[in-house]
C-alpha positions in Angstrom: 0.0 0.0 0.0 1.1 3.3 -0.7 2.5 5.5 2.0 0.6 8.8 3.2 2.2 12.3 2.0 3.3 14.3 4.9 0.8 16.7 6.4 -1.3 16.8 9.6 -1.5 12.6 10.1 2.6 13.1 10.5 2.7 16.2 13.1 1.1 18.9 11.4 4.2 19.9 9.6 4.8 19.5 5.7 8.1 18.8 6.7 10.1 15.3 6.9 11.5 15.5 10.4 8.6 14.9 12.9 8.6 17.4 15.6 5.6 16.2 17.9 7.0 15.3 21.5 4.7 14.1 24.1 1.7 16.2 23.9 -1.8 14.6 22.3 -2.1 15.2 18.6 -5.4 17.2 18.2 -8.1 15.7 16.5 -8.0 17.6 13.4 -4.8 16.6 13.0 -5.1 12.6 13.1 -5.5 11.8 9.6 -4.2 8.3 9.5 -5.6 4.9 8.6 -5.9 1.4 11.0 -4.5 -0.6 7.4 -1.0 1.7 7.8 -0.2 -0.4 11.0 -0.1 -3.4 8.6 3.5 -3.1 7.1 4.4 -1.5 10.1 4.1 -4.4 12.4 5.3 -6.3 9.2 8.7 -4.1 9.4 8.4 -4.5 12.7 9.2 -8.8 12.6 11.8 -8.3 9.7 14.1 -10.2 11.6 17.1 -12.7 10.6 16.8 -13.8 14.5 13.2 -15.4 14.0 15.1 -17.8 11.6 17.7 -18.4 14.5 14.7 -18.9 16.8 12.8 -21.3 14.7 15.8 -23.3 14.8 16.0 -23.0 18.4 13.0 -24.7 18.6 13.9 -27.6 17.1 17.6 -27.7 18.1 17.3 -26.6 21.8 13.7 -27.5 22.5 13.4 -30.5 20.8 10.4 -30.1 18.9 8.7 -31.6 16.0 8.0 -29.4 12.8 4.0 -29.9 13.8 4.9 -28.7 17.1 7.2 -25.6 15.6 3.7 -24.9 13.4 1.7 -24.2 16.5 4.0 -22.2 18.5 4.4 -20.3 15.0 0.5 -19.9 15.1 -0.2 -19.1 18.6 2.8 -17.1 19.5 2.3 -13.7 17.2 -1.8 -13.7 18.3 -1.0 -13.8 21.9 2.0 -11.1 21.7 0.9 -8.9 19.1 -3.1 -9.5 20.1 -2.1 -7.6 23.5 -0.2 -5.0 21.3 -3.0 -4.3 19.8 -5.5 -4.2 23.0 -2.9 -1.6 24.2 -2.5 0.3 20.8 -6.2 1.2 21.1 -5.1 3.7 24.2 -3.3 5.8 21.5 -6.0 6.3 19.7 -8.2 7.3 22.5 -5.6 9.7 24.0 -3.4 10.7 20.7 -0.3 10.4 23.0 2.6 7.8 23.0 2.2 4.6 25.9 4.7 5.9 28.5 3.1 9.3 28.3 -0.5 7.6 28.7 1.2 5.4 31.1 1.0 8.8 33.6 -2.8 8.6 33.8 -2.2 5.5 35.5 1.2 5.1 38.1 1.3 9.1 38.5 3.6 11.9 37.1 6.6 10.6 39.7 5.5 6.6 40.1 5.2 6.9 35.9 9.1 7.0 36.4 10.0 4.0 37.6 7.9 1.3 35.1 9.3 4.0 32.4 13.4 3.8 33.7 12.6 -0.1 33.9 10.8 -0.4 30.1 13.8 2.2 28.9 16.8 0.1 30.3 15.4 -3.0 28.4 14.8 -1.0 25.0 18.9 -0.8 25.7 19.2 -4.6 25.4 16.7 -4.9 22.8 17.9 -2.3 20.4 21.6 -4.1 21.0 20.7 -7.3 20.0 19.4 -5.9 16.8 22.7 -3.9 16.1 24.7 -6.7 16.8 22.4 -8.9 14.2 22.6 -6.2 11.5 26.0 -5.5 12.0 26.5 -9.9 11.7 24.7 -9.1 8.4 26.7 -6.6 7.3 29.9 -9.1 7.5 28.7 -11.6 6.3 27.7 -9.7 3.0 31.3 -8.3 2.9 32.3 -11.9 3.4 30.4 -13.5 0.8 31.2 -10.7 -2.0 35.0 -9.8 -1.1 36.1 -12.6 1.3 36.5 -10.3 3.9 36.8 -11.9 7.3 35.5 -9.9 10.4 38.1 -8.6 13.2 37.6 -5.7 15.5 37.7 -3.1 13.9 35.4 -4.2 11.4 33.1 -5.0 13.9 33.5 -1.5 15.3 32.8 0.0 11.8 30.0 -1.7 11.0 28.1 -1.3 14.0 28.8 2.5 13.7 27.2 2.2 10.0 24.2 0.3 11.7 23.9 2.6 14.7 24.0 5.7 12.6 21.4 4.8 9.9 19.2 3.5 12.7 19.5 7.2 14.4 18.7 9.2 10.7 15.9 7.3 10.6 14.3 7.0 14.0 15.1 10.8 14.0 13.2 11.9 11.2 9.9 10.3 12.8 6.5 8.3 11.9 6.2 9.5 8.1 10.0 8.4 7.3 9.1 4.8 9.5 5.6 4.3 7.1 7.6 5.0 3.8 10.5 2.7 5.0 7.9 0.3 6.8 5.7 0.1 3.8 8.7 -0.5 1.1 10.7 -2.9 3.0 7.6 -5.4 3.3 7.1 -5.4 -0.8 11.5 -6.5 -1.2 11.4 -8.8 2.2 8.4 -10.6 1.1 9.2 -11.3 -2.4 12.9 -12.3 -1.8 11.7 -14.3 1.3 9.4 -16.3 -1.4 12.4 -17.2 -3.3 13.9 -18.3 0.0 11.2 -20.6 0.7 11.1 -22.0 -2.8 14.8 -22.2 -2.7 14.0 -24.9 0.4 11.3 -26.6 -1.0 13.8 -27.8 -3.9 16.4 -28.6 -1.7 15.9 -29.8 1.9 15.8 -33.2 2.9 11.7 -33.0 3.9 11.8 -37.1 5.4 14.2 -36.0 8.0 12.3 -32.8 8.8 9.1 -34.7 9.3 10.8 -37.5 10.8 11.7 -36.3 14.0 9.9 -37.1 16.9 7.8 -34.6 18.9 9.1 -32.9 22.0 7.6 -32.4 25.6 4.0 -30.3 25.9 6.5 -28.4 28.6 9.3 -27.4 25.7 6.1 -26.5 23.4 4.9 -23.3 26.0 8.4 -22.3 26.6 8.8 -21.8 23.3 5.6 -19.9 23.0 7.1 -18.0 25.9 10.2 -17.9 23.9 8.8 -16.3 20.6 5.8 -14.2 22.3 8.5 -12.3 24.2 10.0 -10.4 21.0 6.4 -8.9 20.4 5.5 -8.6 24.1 8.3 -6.0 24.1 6.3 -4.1 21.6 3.3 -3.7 23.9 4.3 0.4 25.2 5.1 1.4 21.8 1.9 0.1 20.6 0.1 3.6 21.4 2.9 5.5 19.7 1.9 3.6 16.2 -1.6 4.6 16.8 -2.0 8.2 18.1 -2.5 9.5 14.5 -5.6 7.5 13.9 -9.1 9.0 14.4 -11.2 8.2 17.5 -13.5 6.8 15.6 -10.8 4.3 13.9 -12.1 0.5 14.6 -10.3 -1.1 17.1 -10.8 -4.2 16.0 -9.4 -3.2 13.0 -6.5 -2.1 15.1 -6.2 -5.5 16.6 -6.5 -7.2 13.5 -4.0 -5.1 11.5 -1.5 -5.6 14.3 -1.7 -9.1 14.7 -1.9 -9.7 11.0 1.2 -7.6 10.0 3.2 -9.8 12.5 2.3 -13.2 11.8 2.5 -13.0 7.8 6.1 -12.9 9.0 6.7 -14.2 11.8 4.7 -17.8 11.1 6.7 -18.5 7.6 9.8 -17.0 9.2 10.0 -19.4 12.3 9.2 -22.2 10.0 11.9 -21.5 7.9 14.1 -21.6 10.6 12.8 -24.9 12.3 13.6 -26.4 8.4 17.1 -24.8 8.0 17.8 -26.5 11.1 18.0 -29.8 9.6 21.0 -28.6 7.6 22.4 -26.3 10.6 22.4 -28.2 13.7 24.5 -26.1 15.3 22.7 -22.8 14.7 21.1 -22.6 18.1 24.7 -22.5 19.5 26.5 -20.5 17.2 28.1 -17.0 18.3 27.2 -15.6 15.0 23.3 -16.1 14.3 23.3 -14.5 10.3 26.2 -16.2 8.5 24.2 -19.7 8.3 22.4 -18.2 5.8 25.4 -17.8 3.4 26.1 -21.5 4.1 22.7 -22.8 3.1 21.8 -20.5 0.6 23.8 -19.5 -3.1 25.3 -16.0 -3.3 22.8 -15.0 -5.9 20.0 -15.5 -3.1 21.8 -15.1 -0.2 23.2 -12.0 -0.6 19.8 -9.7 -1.5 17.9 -11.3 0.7 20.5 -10.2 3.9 20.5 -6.6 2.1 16.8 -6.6 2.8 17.1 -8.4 5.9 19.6 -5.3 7.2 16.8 -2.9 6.2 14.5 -4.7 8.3 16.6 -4.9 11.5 17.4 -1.2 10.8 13.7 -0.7 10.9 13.3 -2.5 14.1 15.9 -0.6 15.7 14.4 2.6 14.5 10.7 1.9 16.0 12.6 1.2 18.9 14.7 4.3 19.1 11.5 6.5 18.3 9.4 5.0 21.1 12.2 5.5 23.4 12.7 8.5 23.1 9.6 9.4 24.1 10.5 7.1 27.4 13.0 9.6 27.8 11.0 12.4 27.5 8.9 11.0 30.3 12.0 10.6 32.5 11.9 14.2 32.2 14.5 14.5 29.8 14.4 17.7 28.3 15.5 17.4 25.0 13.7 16.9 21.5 12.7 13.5 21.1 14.9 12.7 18.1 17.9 13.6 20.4 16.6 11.8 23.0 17.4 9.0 20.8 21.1 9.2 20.6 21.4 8.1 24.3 19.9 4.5 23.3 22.3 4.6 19.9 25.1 5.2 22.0 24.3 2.8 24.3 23.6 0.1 22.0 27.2 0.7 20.1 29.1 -0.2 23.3 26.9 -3.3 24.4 26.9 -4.4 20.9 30.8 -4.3 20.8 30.8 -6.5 24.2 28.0 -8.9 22.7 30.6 -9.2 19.4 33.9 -9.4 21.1 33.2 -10.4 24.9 30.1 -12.6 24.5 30.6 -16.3 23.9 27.2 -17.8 22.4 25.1 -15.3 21.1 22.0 -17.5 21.5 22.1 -18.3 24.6 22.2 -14.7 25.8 19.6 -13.4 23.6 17.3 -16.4 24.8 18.2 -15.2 28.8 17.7 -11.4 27.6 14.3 -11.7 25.7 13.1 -13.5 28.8 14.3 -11.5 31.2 13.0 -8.8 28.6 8.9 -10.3 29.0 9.2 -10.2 32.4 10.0 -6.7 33.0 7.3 -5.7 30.6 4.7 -7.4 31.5 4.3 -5.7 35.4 3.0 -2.7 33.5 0.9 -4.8 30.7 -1.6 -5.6 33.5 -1.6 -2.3 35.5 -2.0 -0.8 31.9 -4.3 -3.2 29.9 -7.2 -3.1 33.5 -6.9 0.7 33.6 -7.5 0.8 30.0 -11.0 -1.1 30.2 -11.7 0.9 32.7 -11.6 4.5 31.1 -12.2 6.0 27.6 -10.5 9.8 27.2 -7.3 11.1 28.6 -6.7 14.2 30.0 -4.4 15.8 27.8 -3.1 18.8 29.9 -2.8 16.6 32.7 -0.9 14.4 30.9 1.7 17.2 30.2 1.4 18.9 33.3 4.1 17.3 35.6 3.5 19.4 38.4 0.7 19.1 41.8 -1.5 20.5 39.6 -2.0 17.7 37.6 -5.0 15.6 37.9 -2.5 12.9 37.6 -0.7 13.7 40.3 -2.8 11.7 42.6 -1.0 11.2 46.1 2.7 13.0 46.5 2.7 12.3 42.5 2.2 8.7 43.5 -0.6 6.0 42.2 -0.4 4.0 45.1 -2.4 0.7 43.7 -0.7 0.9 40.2 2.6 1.2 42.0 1.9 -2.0 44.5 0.4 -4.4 41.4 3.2 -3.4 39.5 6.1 -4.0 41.8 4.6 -7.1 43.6 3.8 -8.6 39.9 7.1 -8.0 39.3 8.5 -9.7 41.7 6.4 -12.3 41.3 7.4 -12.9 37.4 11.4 -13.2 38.4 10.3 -15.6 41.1 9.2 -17.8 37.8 11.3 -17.2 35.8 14.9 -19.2 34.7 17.7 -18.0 32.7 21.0 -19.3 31.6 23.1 -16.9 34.8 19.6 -17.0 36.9 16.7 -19.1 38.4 14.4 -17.5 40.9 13.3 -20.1 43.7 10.0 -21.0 41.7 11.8 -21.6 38.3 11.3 -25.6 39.1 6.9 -25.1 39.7 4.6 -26.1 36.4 4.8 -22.2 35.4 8.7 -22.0 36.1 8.8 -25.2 33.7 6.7 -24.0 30.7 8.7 -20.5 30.7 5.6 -18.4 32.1 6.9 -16.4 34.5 5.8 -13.4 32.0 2.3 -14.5 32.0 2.4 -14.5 35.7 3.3 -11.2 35.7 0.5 -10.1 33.5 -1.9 -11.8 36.0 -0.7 -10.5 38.6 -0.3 -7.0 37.8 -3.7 -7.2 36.6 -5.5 -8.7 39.1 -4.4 -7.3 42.1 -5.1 -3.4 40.1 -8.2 -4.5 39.6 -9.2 -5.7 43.1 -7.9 -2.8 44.9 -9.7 0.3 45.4 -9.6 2.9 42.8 -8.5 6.8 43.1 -10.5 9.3 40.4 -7.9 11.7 39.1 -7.7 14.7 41.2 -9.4 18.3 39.7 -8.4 21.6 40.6 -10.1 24.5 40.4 -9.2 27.0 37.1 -7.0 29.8 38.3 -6.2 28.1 41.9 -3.2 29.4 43.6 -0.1 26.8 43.0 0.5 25.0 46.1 4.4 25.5 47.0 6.9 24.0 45.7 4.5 22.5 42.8 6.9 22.9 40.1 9.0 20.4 41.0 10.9 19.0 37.5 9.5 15.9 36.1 12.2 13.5 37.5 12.1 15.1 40.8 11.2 13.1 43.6 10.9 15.8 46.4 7.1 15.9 48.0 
């Protein structure tokens, strides 16, 4: 589909660069449509790594290529289906999730949920470098025989990192044209792929394998469902430009939709390269297997199109947090907010290249540990949500005691205790490779479900304890003193 021209849908500006921050986008301004979130979540999944993960399922979990199909099926509607139940809050409040996010913890207890959500965008955003930059070599390699080394590895993560800043930078119109482009190349090339495998794999050893443990099947749910989890705050970013009267089932659908048309033939893919790659689940590189089992001619375009994807995934997430950052109360424009995470992700993706020993086994541990920390603030988030219609905008903005959002000392008190007890509660759960909380070895610990505990939790306990209305204040009432505290300040 074609992308939108800029104008109002894009910030009101006939410019590029989008200059909206935090505030709502007024009504006469939201011109977009619920069938532009399709290639965005598309863009969104274009991802060398769910090939790795597919694998994964069959290397390290053991499963069965019927057994891969289902966790292919059920893991993008479960993720992306609560991306797009918490996508409908941007619509309803034309303001990005950790903005919205106010309405419910409070203008201070907003902070912590947001520092927690922001640190994990860190990993997130490295792990993509890291795999673009992997693609980049492995391009260099197959062409010109070049070999990776150090510097190399600094370079191209530099080249990465710095197209992934341009383009977060310049904001949601650059994201739809890039979103919307990239989904025409990756699918077609990834047809070729899969006709490419259909010729050549050795199809009575992939359906001969035996089936894996019911146990190994949920974790790896768990296992895919946690990429897209990690979506769920940006989800309202994606959405603020659409009407209030967009559909939100159409928003659901259209989220969930976009994903799963790649992630479903992309996990299979993997779970049938496998067969040939047996030691992809373990390798420290996760891209250069595709060299190996594909010919240059194929190969090569589709990693080129693969790197635009990653750099699009990247860019989402450096757009979204920025705006995290802007709710910190970092007062800079949000596409400088965004250098912090580039800068970040450079040096963690130069330990994860050089330091790191299996690549696979720490991004398994990280996108775990990843769905647990979101998911706290899914359940606070999603209940309050169901519970209320409009935001108020001003309030929203105003960071001050003022604020009908400022609720006690700036403080949600019930948001606050769901989230930090549900947090808790999902690490007690949950097992990594360096870590296993004390209920790691219980039925839910087993299956990989500490996130889903966390969601349950959260929720749950918001929704049984009492609820505080937002505070109003009187037009023209005398500021209380010391009311215009900054927006990271903790002082009462």
């Amino acid at each position: 589909m074609p992308a939108q021209p800029a104008g109002p849908a894009d910030g009101g500006h006939e410019t590029a660069v989008e200059t909206r921050g935090l505030e709502p986008v007024p009504d006469g301004e939201r011109g977009g449509r619920v069938r532009e979130l399709v290639p965005t979540w598309v863009a969104a999944n274009i991802s060398v790594l769910l090939l790795t993960m597919g694998a994964g399922l069959v290397i390290s979990n053991g499963l069965n290529i019927w057994q891969v199909l289902v966790v292919a099926i059920l893991a993008p509607v479960l993720s992306y289906g609560i991306v797009g139940l918490i996508s409908i809050a941007g619509k309803r409040g034309g303001a990005p999730g950790m903005a919205l996010s106010r309405a419910v913890f409070g203008q201070r207890g907003n902070l912590f949920p947001g520092a927690l959500i922001w640190v994990a965008r860190w990993g997130w955003e490295t792990i993509n470098a890291v795999s673009g930059a992997y693609a980049v070599l492995t391009v260099l390699d197959l062409l010109f025989g070049v070999r990776g080394n150090t510097a190399l590895i600094v370079v191209t993560l530099l080249f990465f990192v710095g197209c992934t800043f341009v383009v977060s930078g310049l904001g949601i119109k650059a994201l739809r044209v890039c979103s919307t482009w990239s989904t025409y190349l990756f699918g077609a090339f990834s047809v070729l792929v899969l006709a490419y495998l259909v010729l050549t794999t050795d199809w009575s050893a992939v359906f001969g394998k035996p089936a894996g443990s019911t146990a190994m099947m949920v974790a790896g749910i768990g296992t895919i469902a946690a990429g897209g989890i990690s979506w769920v705050p940006s989800g309202p970013d994606f959405t603020r430009y659409l009407p209030r009267t967009a559909s939100s089932g159409g928003v659901v659908a259209a989220t969930v939709g976009g994903a799963g048309v790649v992630v479903l033939p992309m996990v299979l893919m993997g779970a049938v390269m496998a067969v040939g790659t047996p030691d992809l689940a373990t390798a420290q590189d996760p891209v250069s297997f595709i060299g190996e089992l594909l010919p240059v001619w194929l190969a090569v375009p589709y990693l080129l199109i693969a790197l635009i994807g990653m750099l699009l995934i990247n860019s989402m997430s450096m757009y979204s947090a920025g705006f995290t950052a802007q709710t910190l109360g970092i007062k800079v424009p949000r596409a400088w907010a965004v250098s912090v995470n580039a800068a970040i992700s450079l040096v963690f993706g130069f330990l994860l290249m050089v330091v790191a020993t299996s690549f696979f086994g720490s991004f398994i541990s990280f996108l775990t540990l990843l769905a647990v920390a979101f998911s706290a603030w899914i359940g606070v988030f999603g209940v309050d949500m169901l519970r209320r219609e409009t935001y108020d905008g001003p309030a929203l903005l105003d960071t001050t005691r003022t604020s009908a959002y400022w609720y006690k000392g700036g403080f949600a008190w019930q948001a606050m205790t769901a989230w930090t007890l549900a947090l808790v509660a999902g690490v007690l759960f949950t097992k990594v490779d360096w870590f296993a909380g004390p209920l790691a070895t219980t039925w839910i610990g087993r299956n990989g479900l500490g996130w889903a505990a966390g969601i349950l939790t959260s929720g749950l306990l918001y929704a049984v304890l009492p609820r505080t209305a937002p505070r109003t204040t009187a037009p023209g009432a005398p500021a209380e003193a010391g009311e215009h505290a900054p927006a990271g300040s903790l002082s009462n």
